[in-house]
C-alpha positions in Angstrom: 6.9 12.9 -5.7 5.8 9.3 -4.8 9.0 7.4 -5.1 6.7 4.2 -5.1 5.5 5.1 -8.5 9.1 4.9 -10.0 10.8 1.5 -8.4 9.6 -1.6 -9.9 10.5 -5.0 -9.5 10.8 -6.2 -13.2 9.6 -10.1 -13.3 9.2 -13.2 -15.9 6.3 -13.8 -17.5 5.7 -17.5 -17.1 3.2 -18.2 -19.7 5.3 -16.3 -22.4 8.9 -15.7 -21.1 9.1 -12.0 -21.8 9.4 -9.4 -18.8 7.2 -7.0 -17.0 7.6 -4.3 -14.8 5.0 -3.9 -11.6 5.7 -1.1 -9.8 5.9 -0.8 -5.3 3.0 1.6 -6.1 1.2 -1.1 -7.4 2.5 -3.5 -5.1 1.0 -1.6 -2.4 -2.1 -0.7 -4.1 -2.5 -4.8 -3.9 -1.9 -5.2 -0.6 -4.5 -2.5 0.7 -7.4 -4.2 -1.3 -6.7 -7.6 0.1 -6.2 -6.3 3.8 -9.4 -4.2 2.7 -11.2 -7.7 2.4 -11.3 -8.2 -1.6 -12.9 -11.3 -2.1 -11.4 -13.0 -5.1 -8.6 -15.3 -3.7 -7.8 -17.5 -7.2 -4.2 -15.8 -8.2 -4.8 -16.6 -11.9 -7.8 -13.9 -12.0 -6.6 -11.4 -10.0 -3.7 -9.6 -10.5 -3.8 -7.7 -7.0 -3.2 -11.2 -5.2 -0.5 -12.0 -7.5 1.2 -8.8 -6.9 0.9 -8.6 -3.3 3.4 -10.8 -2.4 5.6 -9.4 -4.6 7.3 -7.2 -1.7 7.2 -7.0 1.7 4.4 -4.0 3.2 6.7 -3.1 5.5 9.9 -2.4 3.3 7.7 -0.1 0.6 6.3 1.9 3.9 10.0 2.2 4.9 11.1 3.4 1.7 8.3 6.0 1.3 9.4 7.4 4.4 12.3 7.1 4.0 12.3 9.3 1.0 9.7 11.7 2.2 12.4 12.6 4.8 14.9 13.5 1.6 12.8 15.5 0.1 12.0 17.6 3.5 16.0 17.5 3.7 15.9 18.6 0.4 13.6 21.4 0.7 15.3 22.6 4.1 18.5 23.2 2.2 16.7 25.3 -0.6 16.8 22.9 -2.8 14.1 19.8 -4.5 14.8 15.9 -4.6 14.8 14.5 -8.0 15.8 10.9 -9.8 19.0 11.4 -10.9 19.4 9.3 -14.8 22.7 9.7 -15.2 
């Protein structure tokens, strides 16, 4: 499972006041296309550079890790890693 698919950091519109959701997956998505050399650099029409500084690149690499190393625990014990809803 990619953990980075199901953390977001839920944020304030400005324009409207209501509340969106943009998950580390595509925090990090956002941050490989600009260190890739996207060109566009105005925030307003690019969501990618707007979301990029949402998180640090380090901390979502960490976390991946991080939980890839659960799930091998996990898996060593017999068993499978999941989100727990309670």
């Amino acid at each position: 499972m990619d953990i980075l698919e199901f953390v977001a950091i839920e944020i304030p519109c400005v324009a409207c006041g209501g509340r969106y959701e943009v998950t580390l997956k595509q925090v990090a998505r956002s941050q490989k296309m600009l260190h890739e050399g996207c060109p566009i650099r105005i925030e307003t029409e690019c969501p990618p550079l707007a979301q990029s500084g949402l998180m640090d690149q380090k901390l979502i690499q960490e976390l991946q890790g991080i939980w890839v190393r659960l799930e091998e625990k996990a898996r060593g014990a017999g068993g499978e890693l999941k989100l727990w809803r309670g």
